[in-house]
C-alpha positions as a Markdown table, in Angstrom:
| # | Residue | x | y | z |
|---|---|---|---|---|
| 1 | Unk | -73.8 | 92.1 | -16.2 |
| 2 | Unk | -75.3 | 89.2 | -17.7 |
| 3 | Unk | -76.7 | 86.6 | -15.0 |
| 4 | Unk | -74.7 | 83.5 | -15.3 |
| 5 | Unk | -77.2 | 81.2 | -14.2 |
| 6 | Unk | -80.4 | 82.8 | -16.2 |
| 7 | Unk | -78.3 | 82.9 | -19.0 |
| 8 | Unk | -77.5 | 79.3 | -19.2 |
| 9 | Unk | -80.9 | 79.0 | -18.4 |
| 10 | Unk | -82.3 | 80.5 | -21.3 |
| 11 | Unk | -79.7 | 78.2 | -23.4 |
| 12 | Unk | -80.8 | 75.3 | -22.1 |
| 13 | Unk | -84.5 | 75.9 | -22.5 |
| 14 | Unk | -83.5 | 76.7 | -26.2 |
| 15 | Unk | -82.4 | 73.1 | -25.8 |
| 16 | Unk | -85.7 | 71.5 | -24.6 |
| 17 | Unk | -84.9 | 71.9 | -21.1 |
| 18 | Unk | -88.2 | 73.9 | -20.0 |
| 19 | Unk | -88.0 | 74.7 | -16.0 |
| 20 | Unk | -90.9 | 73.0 | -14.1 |
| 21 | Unk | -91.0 | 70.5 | -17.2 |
| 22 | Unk | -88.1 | 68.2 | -17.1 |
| 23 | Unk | -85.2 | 70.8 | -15.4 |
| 24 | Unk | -85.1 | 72.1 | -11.9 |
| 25 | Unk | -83.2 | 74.7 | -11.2 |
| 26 | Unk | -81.4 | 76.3 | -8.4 |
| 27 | Unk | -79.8 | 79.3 | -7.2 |
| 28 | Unk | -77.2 | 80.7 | -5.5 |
| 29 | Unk | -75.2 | 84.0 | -5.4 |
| 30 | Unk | -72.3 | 85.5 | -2.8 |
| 31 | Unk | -73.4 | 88.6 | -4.1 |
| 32 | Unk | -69.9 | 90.1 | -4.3 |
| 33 | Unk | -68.3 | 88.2 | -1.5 |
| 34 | Unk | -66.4 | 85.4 | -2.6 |
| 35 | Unk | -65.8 | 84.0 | 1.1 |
| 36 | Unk | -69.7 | 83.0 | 0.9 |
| 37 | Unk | -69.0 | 80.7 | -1.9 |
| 38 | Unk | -67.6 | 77.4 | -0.2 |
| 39 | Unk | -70.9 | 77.5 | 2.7 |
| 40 | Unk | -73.2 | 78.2 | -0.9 |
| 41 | Unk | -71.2 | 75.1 | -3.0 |
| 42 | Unk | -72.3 | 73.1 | 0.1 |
| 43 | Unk | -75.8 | 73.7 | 0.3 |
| 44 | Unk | -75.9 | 73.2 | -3.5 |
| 45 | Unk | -74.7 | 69.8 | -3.0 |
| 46 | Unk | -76.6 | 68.9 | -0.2 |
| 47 | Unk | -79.6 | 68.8 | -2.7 |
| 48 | Unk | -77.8 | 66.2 | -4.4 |
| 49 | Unk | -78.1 | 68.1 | -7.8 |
| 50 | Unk | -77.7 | 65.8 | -11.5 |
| 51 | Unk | -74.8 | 68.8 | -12.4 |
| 52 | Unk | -73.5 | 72.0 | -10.4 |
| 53 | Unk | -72.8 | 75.1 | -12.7 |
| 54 | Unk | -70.3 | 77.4 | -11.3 |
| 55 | Unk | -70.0 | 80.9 | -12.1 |
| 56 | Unk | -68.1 | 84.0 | -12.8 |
| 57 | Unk | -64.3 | 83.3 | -11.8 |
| 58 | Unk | -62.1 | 80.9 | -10.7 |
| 59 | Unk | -63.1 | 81.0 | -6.7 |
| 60 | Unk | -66.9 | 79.3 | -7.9 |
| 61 | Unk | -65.2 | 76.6 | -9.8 |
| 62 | Unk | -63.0 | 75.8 | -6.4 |
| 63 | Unk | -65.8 | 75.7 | -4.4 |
| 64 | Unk | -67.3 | 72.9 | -6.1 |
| 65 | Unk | -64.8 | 70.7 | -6.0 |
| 66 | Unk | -64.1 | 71.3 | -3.0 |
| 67 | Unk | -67.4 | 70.8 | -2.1 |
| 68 | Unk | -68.2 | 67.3 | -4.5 |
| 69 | Unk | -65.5 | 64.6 | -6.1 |
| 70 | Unk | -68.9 | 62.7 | -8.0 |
| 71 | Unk | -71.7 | 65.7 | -8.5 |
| 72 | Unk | -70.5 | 66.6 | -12.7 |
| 73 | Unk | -69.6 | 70.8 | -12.2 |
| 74 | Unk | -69.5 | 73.2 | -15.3 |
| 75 | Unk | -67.3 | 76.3 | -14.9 |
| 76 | Unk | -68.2 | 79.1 | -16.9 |
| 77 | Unk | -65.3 | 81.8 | -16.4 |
| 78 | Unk | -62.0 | 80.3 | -15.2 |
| 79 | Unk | -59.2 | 82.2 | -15.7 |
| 80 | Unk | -56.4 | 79.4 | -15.4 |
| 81 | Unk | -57.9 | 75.9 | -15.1 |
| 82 | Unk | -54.8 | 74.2 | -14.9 |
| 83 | Unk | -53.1 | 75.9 | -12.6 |
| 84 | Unk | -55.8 | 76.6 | -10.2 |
| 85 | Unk | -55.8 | 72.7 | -10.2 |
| 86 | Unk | -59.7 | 72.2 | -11.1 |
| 87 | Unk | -58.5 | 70.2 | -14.3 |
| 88 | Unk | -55.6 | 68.1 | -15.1 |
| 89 | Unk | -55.2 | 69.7 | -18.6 |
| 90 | Unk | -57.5 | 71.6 | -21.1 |
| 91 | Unk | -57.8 | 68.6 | -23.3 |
| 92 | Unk | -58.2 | 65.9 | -20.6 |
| 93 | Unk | -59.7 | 67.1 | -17.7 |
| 94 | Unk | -60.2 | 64.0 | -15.6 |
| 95 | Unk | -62.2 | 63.8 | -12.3 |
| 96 | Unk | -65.9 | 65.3 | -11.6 |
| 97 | Unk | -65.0 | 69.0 | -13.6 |
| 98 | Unk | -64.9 | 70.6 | -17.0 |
| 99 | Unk | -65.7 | 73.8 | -18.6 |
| 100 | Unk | -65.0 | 77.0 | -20.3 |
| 101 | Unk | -62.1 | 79.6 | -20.1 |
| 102 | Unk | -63.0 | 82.9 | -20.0 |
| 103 | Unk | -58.9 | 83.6 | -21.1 |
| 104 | Unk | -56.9 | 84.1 | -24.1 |
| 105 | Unk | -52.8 | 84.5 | -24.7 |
| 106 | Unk | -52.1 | 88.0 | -25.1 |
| 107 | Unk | -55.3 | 89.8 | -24.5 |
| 108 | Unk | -53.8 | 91.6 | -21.5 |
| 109 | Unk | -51.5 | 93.0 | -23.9 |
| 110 | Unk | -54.2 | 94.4 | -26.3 |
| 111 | Unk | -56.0 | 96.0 | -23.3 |
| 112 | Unk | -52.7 | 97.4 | -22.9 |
| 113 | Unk | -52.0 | 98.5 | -26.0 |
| 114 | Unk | -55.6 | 100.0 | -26.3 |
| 115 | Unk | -54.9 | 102.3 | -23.1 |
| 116 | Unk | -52.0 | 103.4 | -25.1 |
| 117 | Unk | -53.5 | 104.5 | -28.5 |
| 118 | Unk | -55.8 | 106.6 | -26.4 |
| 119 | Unk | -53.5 | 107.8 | -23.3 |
| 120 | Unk | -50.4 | 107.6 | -25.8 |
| 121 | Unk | -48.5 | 109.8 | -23.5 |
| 122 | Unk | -49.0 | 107.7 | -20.4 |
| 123 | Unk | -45.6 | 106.6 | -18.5 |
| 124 | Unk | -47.2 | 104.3 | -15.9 |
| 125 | Unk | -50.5 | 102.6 | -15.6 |
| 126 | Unk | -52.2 | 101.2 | -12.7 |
| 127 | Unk | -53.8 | 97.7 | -12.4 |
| 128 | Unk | -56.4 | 96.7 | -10.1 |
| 129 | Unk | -56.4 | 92.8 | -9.7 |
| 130 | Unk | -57.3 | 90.5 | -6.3 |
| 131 | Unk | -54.3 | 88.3 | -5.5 |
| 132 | Unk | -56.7 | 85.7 | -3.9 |
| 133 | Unk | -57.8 | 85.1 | -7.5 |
| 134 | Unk | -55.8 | 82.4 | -9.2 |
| 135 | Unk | -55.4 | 83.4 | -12.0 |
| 136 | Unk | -54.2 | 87.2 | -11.0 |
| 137 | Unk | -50.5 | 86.7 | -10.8 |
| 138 | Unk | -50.2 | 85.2 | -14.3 |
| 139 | Unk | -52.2 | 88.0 | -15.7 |
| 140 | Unk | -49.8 | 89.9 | -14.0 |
| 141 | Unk | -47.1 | 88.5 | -15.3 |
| 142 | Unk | -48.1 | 88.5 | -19.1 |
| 143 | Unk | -49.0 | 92.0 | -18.4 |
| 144 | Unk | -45.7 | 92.8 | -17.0 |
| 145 | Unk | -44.1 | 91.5 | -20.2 |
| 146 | Unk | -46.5 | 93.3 | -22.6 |
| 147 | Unk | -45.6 | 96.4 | -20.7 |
| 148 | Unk | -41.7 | 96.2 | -21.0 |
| 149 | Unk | -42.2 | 95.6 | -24.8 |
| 150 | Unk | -43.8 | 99.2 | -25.0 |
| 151 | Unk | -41.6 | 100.8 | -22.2 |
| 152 | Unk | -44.7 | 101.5 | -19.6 |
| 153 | Unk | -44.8 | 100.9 | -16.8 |
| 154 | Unk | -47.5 | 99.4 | -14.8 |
| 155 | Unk | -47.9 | 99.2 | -10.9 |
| 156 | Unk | -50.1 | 96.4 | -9.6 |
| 157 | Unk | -53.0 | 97.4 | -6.9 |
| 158 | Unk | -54.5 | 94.6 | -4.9 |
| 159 | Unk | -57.7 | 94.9 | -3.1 |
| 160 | Unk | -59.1 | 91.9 | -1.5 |
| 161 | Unk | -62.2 | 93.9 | -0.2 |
| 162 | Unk | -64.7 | 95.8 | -1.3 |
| 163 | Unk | -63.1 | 98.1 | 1.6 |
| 164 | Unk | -59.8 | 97.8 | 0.1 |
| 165 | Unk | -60.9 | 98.8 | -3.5 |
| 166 | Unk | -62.0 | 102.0 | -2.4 |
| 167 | Unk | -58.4 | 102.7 | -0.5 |
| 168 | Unk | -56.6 | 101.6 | -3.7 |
| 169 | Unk | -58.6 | 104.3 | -5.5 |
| 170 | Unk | -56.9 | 106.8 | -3.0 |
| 171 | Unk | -53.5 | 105.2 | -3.6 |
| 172 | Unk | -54.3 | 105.2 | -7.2 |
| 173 | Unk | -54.5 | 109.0 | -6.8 |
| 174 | Unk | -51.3 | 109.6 | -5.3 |
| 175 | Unk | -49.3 | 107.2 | -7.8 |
| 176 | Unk | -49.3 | 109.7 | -10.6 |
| 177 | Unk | -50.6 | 107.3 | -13.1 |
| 178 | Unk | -52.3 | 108.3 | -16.1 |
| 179 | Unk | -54.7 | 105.1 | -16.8 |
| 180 | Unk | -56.2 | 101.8 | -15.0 |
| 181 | Unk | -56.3 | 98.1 | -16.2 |
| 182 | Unk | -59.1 | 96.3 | -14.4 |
| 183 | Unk | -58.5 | 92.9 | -14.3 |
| 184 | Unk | -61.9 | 90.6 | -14.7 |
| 185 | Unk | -63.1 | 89.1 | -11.3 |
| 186 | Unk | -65.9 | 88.8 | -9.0 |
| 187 | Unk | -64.5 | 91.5 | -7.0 |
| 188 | Unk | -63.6 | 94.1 | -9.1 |
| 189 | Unk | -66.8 | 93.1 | -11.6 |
| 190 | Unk | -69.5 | 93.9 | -8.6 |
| 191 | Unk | -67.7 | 96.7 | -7.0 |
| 192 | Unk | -68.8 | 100.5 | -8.7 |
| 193 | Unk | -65.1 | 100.6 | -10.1 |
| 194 | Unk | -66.3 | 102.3 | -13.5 |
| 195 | Unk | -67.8 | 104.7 | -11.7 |
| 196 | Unk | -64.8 | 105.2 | -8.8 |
| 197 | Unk | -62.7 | 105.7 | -12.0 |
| 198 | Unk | -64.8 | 108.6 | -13.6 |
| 199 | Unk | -64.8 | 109.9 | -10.0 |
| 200 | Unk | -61.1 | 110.0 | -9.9 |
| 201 | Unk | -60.4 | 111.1 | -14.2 |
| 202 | Unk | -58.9 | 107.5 | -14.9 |
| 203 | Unk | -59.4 | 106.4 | -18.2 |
| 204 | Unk | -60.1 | 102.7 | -17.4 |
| 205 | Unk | -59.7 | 99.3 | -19.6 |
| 206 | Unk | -62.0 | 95.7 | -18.8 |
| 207 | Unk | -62.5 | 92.7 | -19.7 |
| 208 | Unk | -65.7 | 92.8 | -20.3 |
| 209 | Unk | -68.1 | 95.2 | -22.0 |
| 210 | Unk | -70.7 | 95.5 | -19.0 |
| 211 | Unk | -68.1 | 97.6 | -17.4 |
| 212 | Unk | -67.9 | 100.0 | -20.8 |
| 213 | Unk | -71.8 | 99.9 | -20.4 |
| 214 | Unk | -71.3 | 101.2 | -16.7 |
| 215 | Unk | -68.9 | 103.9 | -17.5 |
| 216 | Unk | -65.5 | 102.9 | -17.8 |
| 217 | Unk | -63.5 | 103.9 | -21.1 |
| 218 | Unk | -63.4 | 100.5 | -23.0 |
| 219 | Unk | -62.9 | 96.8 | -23.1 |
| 220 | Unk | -61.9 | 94.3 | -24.8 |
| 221 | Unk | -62.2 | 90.4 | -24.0 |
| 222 | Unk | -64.6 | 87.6 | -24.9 |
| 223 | Unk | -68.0 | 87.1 | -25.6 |
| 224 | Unk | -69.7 | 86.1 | -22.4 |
| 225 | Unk | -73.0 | 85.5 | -23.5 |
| 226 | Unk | -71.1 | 82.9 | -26.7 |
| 227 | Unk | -69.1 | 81.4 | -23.5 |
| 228 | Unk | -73.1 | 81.0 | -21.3 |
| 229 | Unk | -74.5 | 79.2 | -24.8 |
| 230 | Unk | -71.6 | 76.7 | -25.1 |
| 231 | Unk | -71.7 | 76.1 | -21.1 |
| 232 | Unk | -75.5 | 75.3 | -21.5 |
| 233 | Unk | -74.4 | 73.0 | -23.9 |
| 234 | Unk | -72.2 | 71.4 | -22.2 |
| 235 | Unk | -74.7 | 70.7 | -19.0 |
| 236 | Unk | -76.7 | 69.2 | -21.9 |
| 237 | Unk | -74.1 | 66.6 | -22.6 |
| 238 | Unk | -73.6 | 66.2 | -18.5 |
| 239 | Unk | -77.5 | 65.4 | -18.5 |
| 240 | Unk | -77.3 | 63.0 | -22.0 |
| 241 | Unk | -74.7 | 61.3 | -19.9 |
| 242 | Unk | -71.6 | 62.1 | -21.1 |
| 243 | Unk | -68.6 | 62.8 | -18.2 |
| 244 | Unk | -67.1 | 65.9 | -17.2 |
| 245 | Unk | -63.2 | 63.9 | -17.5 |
| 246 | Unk | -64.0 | 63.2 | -21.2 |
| 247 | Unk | -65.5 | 66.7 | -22.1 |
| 248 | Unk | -62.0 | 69.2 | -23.0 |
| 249 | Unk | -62.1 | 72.2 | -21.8 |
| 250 | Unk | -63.5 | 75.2 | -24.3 |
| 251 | Unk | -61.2 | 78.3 | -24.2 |
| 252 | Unk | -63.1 | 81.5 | -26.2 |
| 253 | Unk | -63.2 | 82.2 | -29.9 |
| 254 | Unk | -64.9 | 85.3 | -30.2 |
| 255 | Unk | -63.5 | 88.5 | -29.0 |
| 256 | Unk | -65.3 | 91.7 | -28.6 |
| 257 | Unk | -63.8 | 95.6 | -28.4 |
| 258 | Unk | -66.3 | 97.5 | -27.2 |
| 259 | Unk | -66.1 | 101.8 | -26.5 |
| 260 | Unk | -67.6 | 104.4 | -24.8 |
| 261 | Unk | -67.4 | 107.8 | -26.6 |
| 262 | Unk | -69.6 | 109.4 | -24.1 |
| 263 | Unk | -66.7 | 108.7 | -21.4 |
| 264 | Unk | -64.2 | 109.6 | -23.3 |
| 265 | Unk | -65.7 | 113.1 | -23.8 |
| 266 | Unk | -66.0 | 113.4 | -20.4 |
| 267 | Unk | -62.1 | 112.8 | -19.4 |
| 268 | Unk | -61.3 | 114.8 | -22.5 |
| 269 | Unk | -59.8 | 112.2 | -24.6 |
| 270 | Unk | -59.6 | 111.7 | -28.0 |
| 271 | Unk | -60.4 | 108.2 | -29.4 |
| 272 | Unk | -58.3 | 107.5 | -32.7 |
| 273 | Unk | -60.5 | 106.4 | -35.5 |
| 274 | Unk | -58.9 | 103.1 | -36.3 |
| 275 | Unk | -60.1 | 101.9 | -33.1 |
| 276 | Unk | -64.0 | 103.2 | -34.1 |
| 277 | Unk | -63.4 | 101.3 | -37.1 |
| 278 | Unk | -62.2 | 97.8 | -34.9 |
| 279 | Unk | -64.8 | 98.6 | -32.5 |
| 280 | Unk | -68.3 | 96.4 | -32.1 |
| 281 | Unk | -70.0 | 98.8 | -30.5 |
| 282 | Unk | -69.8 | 102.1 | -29.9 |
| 283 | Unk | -71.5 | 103.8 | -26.9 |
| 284 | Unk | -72.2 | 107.4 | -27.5 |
């Protein structure tokens, strides 16, 4: 998993912005528990910072503005900016708050479709989301559309825990499904769920490629370290002066499929070779 703040970080020092010269920066992490997050956003603003960057998920990006209306913030990941209510709209964001969108239309439905070219006999899928996640129940629902289109089915597993992950893993079991959708948040990201899903021989789809380079089957989603650049960038134009309301928010433009042979050997799988061929990297 690439470090949010070190990779902005590194962007901005690319930029001119050498720590200990002319930046200061600070840190803080819930370290998989997003209830820390609002007590961390607090003591981040306490110390009266020139711009807050928030990051992985939409529950960071809350607790910044719920913690400052003046400080500028950057998100870096938000699934739903407008309806999580951190933005007015993506081209106009008003207030103290701007960012990037870690979310695309219809990539749900490729990470569907994916499962199915490899588990092409799968009736029903699993998907393990949190609902305390904004943007959850509208990746749900564009799910649940994608799905009927293809005549799956797919039953939603919520976990608000990292207790209640490991239960759903046991429901999982019990379900009868043939394949897990992991949807991308803090949560699901720092819990071993790769790994749980080898455990339990569930060929698993992510968001994001660090979970292919942990062991699950494949992803596909956006470039996270393209999304950390542009984020840099925009705390550059925070710092040059420019305002968070006037600053649109930047939704991704470079998509990345990424698949991990070694697993699929391992659940017995065959991976067709059109998606070797689409594939940016291969992990064998």
């Amino acid at each position: 998993m690439p470090h949010i703040g070190v990779s902005v970080h590194i962007r901005l020092g690319q930029l001119g912005y050498l720590e200990g010269q002319v930046l200061t920066v600070e840190y803080r992490s819930a370290e998989g528990h997003p209830e820390r997050l609002p007590k961390l956003a607090a003591e981040l603003v306490r110390s009266h910072p020139d711009v807050l960057v928030t990051g992985f998920g939409t529950l960071a990006a809350e607790a910044g503005k719920s913690a400052t209306v003046t400080i500028p913030i950057v998100f870096t990941t938000a699934g739903d900016p407008v309806g999580a209510g951190l933005v007015a709209s993506l081209g106009h964001p008003d207030g103290n708050v701007t960012g990037l969108t870690d979310q695309a239309a219809d990539t749900g439905g490729k990470r569907l479709q994916l499962m199915r070219e490899v588990v092409p006999a799968g009736a029903a899928f699993a998907v393990l989301m949190s609902p305390d996640t904004p943007y959850s129940a509208l990746a749900l629902q564009e799910l649940q559309v994608a799905a009927e289109a293809k005549r799956v089915r797919i039953i939603a597993f919520e976990a608000r825990t990292a207790d209640e992950v490991l239960r759903r893993f046991a429901d999982l079991t019990d379900s009868g499904v043939t394949g897990l959708l992991v949807q991308g948040d803090p949560l699901t990201i720092s819990m071993q769920v790769p790994e749980l899903a080898l455990e339990h021989r569930l060929p698993s789809v992510y968001q994001f490629r660090e979970s292919v380079e942990a062991g699950g089957l494949m992803s596909y989603g956006p470039d996270r370290r393209q999304i950390y650049a542009r984020a840099a960038e925009y705390v550059e134009k925070v710092l040059k002066g420019a305002k968070p309301a006037d600053l649109p928010v930047e939704q991704p433009t470079k998509f990345e499929l990424v698949v991990n042979l070694k697993t699929a050997k391992t659940l017995g799988l065959t991976v067709p070779s059109i998606l070797f061929a689409q594939a940016d990297e291969v992990i064998e």
